[in-house]
C-alpha positions in Angstrom: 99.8 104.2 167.4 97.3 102.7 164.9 94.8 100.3 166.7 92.6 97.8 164.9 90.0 95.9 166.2 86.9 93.4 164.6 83.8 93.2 166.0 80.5 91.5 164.4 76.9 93.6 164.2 74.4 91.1 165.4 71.2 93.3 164.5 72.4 92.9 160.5 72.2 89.1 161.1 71.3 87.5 157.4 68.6 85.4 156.7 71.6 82.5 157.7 71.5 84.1 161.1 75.8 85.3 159.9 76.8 88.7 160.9 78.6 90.8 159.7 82.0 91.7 160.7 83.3 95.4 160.8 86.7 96.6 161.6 87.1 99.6 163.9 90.5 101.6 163.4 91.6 104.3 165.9 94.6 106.5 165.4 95.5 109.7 168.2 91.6 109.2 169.5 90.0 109.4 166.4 88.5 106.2 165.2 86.5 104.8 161.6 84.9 101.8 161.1 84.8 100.1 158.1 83.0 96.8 156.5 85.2 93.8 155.5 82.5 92.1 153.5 82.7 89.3 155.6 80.0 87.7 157.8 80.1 85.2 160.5 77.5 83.6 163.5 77.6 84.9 167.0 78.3 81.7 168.0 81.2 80.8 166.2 82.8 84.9 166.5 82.3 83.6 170.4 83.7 80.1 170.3 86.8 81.1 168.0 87.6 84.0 170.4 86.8 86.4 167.5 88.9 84.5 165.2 92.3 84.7 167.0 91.8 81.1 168.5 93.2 77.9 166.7 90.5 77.7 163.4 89.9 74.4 161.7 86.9 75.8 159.3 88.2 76.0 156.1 85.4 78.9 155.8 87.0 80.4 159.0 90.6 80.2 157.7 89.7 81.6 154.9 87.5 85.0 156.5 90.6 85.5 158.8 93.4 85.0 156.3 91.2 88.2 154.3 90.5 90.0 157.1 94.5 90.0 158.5 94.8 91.4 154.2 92.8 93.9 155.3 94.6 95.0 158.5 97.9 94.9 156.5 96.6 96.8 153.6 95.7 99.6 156.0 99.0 99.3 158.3 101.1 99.8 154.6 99.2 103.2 153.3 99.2 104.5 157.0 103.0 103.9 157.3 103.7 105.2 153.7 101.9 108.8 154.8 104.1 109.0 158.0 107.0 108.0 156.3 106.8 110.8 153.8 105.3 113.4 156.8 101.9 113.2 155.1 98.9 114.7 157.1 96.7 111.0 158.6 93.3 110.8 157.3 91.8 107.6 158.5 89.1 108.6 156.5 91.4 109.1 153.0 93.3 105.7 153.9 89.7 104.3 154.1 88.2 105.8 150.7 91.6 105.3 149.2 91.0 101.0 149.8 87.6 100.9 149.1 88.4 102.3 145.5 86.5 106.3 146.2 89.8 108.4 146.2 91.4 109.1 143.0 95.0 107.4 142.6 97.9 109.6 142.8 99.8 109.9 139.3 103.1 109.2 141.3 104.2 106.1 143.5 106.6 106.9 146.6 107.1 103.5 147.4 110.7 101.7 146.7 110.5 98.3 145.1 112.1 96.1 148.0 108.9 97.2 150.3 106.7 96.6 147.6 108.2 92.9 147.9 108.3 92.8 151.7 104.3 93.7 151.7 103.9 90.9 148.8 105.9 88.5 150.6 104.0 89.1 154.1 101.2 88.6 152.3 102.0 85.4 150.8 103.7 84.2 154.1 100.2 84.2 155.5 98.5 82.3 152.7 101.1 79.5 153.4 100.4 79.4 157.0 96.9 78.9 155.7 97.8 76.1 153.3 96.8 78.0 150.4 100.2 78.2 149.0 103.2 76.3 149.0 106.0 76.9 151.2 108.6 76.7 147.8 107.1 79.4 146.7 107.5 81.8 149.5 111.0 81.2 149.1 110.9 81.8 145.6 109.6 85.0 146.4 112.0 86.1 149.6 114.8 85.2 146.5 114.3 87.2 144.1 113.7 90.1 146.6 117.4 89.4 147.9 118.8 89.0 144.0 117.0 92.5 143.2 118.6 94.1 146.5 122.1 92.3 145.9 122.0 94.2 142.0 121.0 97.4 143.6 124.1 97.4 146.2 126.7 95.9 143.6 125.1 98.7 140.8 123.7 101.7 142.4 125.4 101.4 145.7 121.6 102.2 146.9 119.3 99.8 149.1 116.3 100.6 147.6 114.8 102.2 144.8 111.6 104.1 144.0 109.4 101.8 141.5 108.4 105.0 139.1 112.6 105.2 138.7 112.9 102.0 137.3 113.3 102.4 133.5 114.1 100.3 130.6 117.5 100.6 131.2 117.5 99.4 134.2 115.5 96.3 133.7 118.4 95.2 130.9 120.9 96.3 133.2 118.7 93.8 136.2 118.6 90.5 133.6 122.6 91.3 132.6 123.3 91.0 135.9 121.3 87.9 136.9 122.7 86.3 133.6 126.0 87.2 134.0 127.1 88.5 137.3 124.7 87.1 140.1 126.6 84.6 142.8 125.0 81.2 144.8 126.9 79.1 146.4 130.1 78.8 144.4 128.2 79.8 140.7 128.4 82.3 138.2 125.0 83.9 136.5 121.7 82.5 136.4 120.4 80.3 133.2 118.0 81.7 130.9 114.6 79.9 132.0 115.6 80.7 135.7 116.1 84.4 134.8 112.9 84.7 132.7 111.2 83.1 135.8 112.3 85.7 138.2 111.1 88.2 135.8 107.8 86.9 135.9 108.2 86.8 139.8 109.0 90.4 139.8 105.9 91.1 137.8 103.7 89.5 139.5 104.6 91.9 142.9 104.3 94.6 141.4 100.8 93.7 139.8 100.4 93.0 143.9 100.9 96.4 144.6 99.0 98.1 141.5 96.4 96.1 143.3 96.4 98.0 146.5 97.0 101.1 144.9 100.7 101.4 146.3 102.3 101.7 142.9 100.6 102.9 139.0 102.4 101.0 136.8 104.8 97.8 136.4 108.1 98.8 135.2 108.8 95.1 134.5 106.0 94.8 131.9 109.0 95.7 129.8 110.7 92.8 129.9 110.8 90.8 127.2 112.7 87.3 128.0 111.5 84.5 126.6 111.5 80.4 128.0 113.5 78.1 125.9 111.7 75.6 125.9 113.4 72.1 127.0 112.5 68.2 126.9 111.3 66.9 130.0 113.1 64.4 131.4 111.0 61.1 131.4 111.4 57.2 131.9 110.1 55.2 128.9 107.9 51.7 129.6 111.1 49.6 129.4 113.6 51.9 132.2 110.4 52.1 134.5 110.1 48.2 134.4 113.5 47.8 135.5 112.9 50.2 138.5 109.5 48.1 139.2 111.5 44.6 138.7 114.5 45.5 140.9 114.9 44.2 144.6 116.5 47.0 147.0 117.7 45.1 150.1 119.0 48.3 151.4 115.8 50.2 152.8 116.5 53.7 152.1 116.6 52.7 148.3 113.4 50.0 148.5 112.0 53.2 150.4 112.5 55.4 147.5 112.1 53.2 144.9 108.4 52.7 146.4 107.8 56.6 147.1 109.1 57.2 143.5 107.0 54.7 141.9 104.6 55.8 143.3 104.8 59.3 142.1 105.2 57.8 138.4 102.1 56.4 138.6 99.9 59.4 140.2 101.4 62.4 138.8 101.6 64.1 142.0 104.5 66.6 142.7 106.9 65.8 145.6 105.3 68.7 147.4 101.7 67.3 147.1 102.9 64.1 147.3 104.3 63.8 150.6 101.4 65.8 151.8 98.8 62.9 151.0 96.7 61.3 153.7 93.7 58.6 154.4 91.4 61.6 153.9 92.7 62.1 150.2 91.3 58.6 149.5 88.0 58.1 147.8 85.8 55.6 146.6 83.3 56.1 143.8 80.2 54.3 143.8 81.8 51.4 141.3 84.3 50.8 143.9 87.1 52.6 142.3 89.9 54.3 144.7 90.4 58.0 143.8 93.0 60.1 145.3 91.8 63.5 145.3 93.4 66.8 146.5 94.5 70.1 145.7 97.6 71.4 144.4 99.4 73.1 147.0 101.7 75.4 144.0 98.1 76.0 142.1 95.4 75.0 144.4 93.6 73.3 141.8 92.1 70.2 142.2 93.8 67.1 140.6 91.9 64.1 140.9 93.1 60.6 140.3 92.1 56.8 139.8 94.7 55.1 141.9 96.6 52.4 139.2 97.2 49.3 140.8 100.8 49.4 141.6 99.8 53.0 143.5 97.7 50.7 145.5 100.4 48.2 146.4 102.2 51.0 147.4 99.7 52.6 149.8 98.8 48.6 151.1 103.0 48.6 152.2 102.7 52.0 154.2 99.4 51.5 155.5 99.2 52.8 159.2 103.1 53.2 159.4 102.9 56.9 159.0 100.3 59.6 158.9 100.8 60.0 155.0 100.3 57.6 152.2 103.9 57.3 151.6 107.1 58.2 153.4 108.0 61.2 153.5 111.6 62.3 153.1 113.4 65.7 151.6 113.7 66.5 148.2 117.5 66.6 148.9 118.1 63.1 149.8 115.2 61.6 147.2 117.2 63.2 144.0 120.7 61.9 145.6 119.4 58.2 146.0 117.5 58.1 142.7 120.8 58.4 141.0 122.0 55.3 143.0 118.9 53.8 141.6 119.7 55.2 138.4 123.4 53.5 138.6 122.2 50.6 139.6 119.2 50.2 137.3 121.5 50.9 134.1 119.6 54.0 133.4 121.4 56.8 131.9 119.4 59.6 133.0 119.3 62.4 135.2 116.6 60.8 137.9 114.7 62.9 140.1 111.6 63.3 141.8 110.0 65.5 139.2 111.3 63.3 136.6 108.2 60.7 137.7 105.7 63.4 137.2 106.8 63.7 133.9 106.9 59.7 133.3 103.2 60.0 134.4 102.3 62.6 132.1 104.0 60.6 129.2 104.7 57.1 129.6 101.7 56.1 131.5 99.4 58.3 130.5 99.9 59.9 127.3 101.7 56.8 126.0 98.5 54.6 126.8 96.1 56.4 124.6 94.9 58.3 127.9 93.2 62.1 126.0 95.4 64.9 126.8 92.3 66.8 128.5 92.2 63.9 130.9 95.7 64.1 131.6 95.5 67.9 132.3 93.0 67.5 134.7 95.1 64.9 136.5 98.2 66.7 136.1 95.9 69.9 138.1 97.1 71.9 135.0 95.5 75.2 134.9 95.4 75.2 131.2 96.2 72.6 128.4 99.1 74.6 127.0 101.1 73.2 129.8 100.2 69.1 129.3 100.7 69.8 125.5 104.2 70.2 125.9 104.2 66.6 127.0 102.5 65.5 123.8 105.0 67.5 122.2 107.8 65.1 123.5 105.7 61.6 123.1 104.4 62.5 119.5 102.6 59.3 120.1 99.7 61.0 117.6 102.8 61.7 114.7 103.6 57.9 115.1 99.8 56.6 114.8 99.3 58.9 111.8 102.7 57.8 110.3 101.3 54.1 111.1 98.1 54.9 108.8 100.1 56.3 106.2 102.7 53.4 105.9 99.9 50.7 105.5 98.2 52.5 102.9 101.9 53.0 100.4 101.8 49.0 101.4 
């Protein structure tokens, strides 16, 4: 049985006084040890019980979320040599992850483990907090679509990645398109499809990172995003939201948590997710809400608008968060009540007040696009131009200048 076990060298103790952690790995009584790059005090090795106690560091999380990779990384390539009845070389496993052996020209892994090691991976970074819980999901979804097509086409359960060929890939999206079954549908639309393409990508470019698998037989794929309008509430539908009187408190509740996404850009997930501690004052006096992006973890700071602040004033010290929290569910089923009752003939849900920020409030107030990138905590501008795209608020001031000069 593979044994693995951290322990810190206090005589390499920095000029910080932080040691440095090693990992010792034992297999039928022969053992390695091997660095994880990673250092730490004596005192807080002792006082977390070497890490395994409950961590509230962020530096702490973050050294044990790595070296738990590590341990993982080296449990996968020791299980792949005893699946296939390779001879164990803890020394070959260990020159093989520090990048000194020479990559085999074949794979012998199948896709669906290269997914469950992804997808272990990634469960970890959410108990972290470094991802978002959606996505996991995301991911443990398109591992079950790819088994599903490999039952319903190969009558297999798994498949090794170097036999996935172009063929197969069309044969995949024709499926998803075309064939795939959830709850009651038939097929998957294109921008869903193209998404879980890029899903299975990016697993596979997870395990040509540990050196499980050479190539990514998806980099074939060719599917392209059609791109759509965003949903968004212009200045007159959100006044008529803002002006209306809910006596019924789910609604007034949603109205307000709503609202208040319309007016801070945040994402139901990051919304919901808000506390005191996201709150800021600058040295004018301004309130900031800042935090990171749970989908991207990049930062999106932003000036709280005056009827944010009303909002947070309501729910102050009724909950833990800055606004209620309640499911996505049950938000995007009372906003069309709102919706009805507002005379708004729109599709209203949560993400549609993200978008409202991005154009109405923003965008459609002369805010720069860079500014509402940064806000929006989008990792490039591409993404917020899209929004600019839908406003052409610069088309209509440049149409402006040309109509008063032919006056």
């Amino acid at each position: 049985m593979l044994k693995i076990i951290y322990f810190i060298k206090t005589e390499k103790s920095n000029t910080n006084g932080e040691c440095p952690i090693y990992a010792k790995i034992t297999y039928q009584g022969k053992s390695i040890t091997i660095s994880t790059g990673k250092c730490i005090s004596k005192e807080r090795w002792d006082f977390t019980n070497h890490l395994r106690g409950s961590l509230k560091i962020q530096k702490e999380k973050a050294i044990k979320a790595s070296l738990d990779s590590l341990a993982m990384l080296f449990e996968t390539k020791f299980n792949l040599l005893l699946k296939n009845d390779s001879t164990i070389n803890l020394n070959d496993i260990k020159s093989d992850i520090l990048g000194k052996k020479k990559v085999k020209a074949k794979s012998k892994i199948g896709i669906i483990e290269v997914f469950e090691i992804h997808n272990l991976d990634f469960e970890r970074k959410v108990k972290y907090g470094e991802r978002a819980a959606a996505s996991l999901q995301k991911y443990n979804r398109a591992k079950d679509l790819i088994k599903l097509f490999l039952r319903k086409k190969y009558k297999i359960d798994n498949i090794n990645v170097d036999n996935i060929t172009g063929a197969f890939v069309h044969n995949l999206e024709s499926f998803l398109k075309y064939e795939s079954e959830h709850k009651g549908k038939i097929g998957i639309k294109n921008n869903s499809v193209v998404k879980y393409f890029k899903t299975f990508k990016t697993v596979c470019n997870f395990g040509i990172k540990l050196d499980l698998i050479v190539k990514n037989p998806f980099s074939k794929y060719e599917g392209k995003l059609k791109t759509k309008d965003a949903t968004f509430l212009t200045q007159v539908e959100l006044n008529k939201i803002e002006e209306r009187v809910f006596k019924i408190e789910r609604l007034d509740k949603v109205k307000d948590i709503f609202l208040f996404s319309c007016y801070t850009g945040y994402a139901p997930i990051d919304a919901e997710n808000l506390t005191t501690d996201n709150l800021i004052k600058n040295n004018d006096g301004d309130l900031w809400i800042i935090a990171d992006r749970i989908k991207t973890g990049i930062r999106a700071n932003v000036p709280v608008l005056p009827p944010a602040q009303r909002i947070i004033e309501k729910y102050k010290d009724k909950q833990e968060t800055l606004i209620p929290k309640m499911s996505n569910q049950k938000m995007n089923a009372y906003l069309k009540e709102i919706a009805d009752v507002c005379g708004i003939p729109k599709n209203l849900t949560w993400y549609v007040a993200r978008h409202t920020f991005a154009t109405t409030v923003t965008l459609g107030n002369g805010i720069r696009i860079e500014n509402v990138s940064a806000m929006m905590g989008h990792s490039n501008i591409k993404q917020t131009q899209h929004y600019a795209k839908v406003l052409d608020t610069s088309v209509l001031d440049d149409m402006q200048k040309l109509k008063f000069k032919y006056k």
